[in-house]
N, C-alpha and C positions, 0 to 999 in steps of 0.2 A: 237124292237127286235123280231126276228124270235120265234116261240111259238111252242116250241118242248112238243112232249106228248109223255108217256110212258103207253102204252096201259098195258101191263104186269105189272105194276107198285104196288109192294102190301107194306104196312105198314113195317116199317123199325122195325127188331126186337132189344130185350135189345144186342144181341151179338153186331147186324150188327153198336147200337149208341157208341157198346163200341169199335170196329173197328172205326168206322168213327171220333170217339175224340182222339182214340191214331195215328189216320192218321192227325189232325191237329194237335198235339203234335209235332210229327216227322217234322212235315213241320217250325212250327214254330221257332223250335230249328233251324232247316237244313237254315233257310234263316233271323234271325236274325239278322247276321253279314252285312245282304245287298249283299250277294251271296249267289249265287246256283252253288255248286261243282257236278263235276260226282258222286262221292260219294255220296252226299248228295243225288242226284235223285236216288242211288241205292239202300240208304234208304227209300226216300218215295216209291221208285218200290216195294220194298220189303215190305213194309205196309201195301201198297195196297192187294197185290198178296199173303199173309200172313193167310187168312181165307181161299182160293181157289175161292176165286169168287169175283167178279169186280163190287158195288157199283156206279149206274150213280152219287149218290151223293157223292161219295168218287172221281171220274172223275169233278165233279164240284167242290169239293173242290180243287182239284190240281189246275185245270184252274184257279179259281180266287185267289189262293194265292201265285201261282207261276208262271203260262203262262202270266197272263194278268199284272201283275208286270214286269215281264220279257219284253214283250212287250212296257208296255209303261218308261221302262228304272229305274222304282225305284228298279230293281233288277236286277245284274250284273251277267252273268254265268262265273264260273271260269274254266278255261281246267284244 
């Protein structure tokens, strides 16, 4: 795997783990069922985007529990 670095990268604070757990909360609910609805991503959008700033590892979490599911097909998008 390609080995990405985050030069600016500093210590994840108490808010930013308490964002980053109710960002897998949300996700986990939202794709339980074996899909992912528009809705449901406008939930985790709004998770995310929820503190005013955007987490690389709140970005890796989505990736690996819902693009990369999405991708390799154990998770269905619904229109």
């Amino acid at each position: 795997p390609m080995l990405i670095e985050h030069p600016n990268h500093t210590e994840l604070t108490a808010a930013d783990l308490q964002s980053l757990n109710k960002l897998k909360s949300v996700i986990d609910s939202a794709i339980a069922d074996g899909k992912v609805s528009k809705q449901d991503m406008e939930l985790i959008n709004h998770a995310i985007y929820a503190d005013g700033k955007v987490l690389v590892e709140e970005m890796t979490l989505l990736r690996q529990l819902v693009r990369d599911q999405l991708d390799s097909g154990l998770l269905a998008y619904e229109y």
